[in-house]
C-alpha positions as CSV (number, residue, x, y, z in Angstrom):
1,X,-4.9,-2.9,-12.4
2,X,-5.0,0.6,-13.0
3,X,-4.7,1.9,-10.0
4,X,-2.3,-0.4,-8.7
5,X,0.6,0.9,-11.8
6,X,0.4,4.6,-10.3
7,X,0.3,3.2,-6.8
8,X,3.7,1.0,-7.6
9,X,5.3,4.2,-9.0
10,X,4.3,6.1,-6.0
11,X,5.6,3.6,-3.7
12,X,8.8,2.8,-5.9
13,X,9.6,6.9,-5.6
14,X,9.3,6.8,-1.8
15,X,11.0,4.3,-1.5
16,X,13.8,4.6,-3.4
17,X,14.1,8.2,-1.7
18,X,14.7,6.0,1.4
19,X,17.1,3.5,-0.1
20,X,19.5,6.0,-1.6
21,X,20.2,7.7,1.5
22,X,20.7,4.3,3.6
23,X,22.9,2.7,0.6
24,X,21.8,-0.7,1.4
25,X,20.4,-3.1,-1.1
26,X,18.7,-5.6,1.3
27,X,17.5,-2.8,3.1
28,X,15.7,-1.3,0.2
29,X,13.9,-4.4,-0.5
30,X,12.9,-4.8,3.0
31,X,10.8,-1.2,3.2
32,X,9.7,-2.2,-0.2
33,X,7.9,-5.3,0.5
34,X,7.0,-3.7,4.4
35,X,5.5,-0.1,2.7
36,X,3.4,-2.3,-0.1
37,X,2.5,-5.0,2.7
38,X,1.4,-1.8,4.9
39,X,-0.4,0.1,2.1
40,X,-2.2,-3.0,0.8
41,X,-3.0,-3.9,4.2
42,X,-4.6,-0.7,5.2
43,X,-6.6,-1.1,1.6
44,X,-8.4,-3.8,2.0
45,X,-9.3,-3.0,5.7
46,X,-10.9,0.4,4.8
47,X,-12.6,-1.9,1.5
48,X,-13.9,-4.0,3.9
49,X,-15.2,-1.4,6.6
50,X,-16.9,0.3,3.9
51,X,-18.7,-2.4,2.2
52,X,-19.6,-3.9,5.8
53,X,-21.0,-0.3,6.3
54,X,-22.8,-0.7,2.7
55,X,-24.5,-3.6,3.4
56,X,-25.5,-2.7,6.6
57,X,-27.3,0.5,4.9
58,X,-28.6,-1.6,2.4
59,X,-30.1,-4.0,5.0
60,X,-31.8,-1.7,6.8
């Protein structure tokens, strides 16, 4: 939980940056939920990779 509330702000900076510009309300919910669904995304696949890689180590 932690690291999720700096990770939000980060994301809620960027992305407000690109809202402001564009001036579109829809638009600024759409790169919110696209930047936290590619962020979380690319999370859990490097989690994985790195416990799969863990284990591997472990069972050898």
């Amino acid at each position: 939980m932690s690291i999720q509330k700096p990770r939000g702000q980060i994301q809620r900076i960027g992305v407000e940056q690109k809202g402001r510009p564009y001036g579109g309300v829809l638009l600024y919910e759409s790169v919110d939920i696209a930047e936290v669904g590619l962020v979380n995304h690319q999370t859990e696949r490097k989690e994985t990779e790195h416990e799969r890689k863990r284990r591997q180590t472990r069972f050898s």
